[in-house]
Every structure is written in structure tokens, then in C-alpha cells.
N, C-alpha and C positions, 0 to 999 in steps of 0.2 A: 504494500500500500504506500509506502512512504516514499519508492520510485515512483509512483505514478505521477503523487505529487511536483517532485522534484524533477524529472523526464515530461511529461505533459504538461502540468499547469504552471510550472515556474515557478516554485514555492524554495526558497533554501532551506537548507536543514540547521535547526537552533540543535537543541539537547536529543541525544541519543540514549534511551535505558535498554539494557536487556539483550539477551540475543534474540537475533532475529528484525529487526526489536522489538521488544514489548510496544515501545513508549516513545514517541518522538517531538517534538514542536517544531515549524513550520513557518516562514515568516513571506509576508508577502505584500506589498505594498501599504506596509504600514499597521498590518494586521498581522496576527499570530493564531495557528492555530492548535490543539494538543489535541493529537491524537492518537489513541490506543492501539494497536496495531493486534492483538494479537486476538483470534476470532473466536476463542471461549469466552469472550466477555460479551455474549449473547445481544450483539446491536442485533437490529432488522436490518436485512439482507435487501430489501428495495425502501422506494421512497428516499426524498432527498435525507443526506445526513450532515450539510453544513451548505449557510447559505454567507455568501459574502458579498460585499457592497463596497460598487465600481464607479469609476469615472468614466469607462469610456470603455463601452461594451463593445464595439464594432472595433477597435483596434485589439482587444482581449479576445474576441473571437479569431478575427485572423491570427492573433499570435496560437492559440489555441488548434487550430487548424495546421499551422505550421511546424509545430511539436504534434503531431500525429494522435492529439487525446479525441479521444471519441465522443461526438456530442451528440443528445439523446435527439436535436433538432436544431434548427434556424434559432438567430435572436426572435424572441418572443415576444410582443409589446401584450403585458397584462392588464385587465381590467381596473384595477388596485395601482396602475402608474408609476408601474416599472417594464423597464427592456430587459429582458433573462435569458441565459445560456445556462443550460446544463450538460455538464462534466460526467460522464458514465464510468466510476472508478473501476476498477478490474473484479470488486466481489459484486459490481452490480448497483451498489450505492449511488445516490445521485448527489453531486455536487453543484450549488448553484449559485452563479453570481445574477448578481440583478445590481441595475443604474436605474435611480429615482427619473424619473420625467415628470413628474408634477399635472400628468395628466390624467385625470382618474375617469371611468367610466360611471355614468348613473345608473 
């Protein structure tokens, strides 16, 4: 999991615990994120598992595109007034940025 991050989304690697590892942080534009790497710690296997909040979606997806991560679809402009990509991690989890646009739907 912790290549995906670092090979796909662009994430460096902060702290490393454990082999394999257990345990790592993740740092990426100002944002950090901890995550537990090892798969007896019973998350759900679909549905998003971290969503993160962008500046600027459309150069994130081309970058995203360009590192080979797999995305579940197109930028997404949502009813609730954000533009979103989702990240398809290797166990399935979904990873999602979204950039506020201030446009909401009624």
C-alpha cells in the first residue's frame, strides 16, 4: 500500500514502523496522512478510505494519469460543489481528492 502511494499519487514517505510495514505517514502537499498498512486491522475493502482536499484537480489528475494510478473515472463535478478524482488503491480502497468550487447544486 505504501508504494502505491509513493509510485502513483506522489505522496513521500515520513515515518516507517514494522516490517513490511505495519505503519507509515505520508506527506503530500501540505497534508499528512497515517496509514496502517497491515490488513488484519479489519478496514473495509471498498468504499473510499481517505479523502483529500486540492487546489487544482485537473493538473492532479494529469499528474495522476502520468504515474500510471488507476482512476475509478473522469474528474467528477459533484452536486455538494466539488470536482473529484478517485484513486483505486491496489486492495480496492478508494482514494479521493476533491477541489471546492463553490458551486452547489439545489
Amino acid at each position: 500500500m505504501r508504494d502505491f502511494f509513493v509510485e502513483r499519487l506522489g505522496f513521500e514517505l515520513g515515518t516507517e514502523i514494522g516490517t513490511g510495514p505495519k505503519f507509515v505517514t505520508l506527506d503530500r502537499d501540505g497534508q499528512t496522512i497515517m496509514l496502517a498498512c497491515h490488513r488484519t486491522l479489519g478496514f473495509r475493502k471498498h468504499g473510499w478510505a481517505a479523502y483529500f482536499w486540492v487546489e487544482n484537480i485537473e493538473a492532479l489528475h494529469d499528474e495522476f494519469e502520468r504515474r500510471g494510478a488507476k482512476l475509478k473515472s473522469p474528474i467528477t463535478d459533484k452536486p455538494y460543489g466539488c470536482r473529484e478524482i478517485v484513486a483505486m488503491a491496489p486492495d480496492g480502497r478508494e482514494i479521493v481528492f476533491g477541489e471546492i468550487t463553490g458551486t452547489q447544486a439545489d
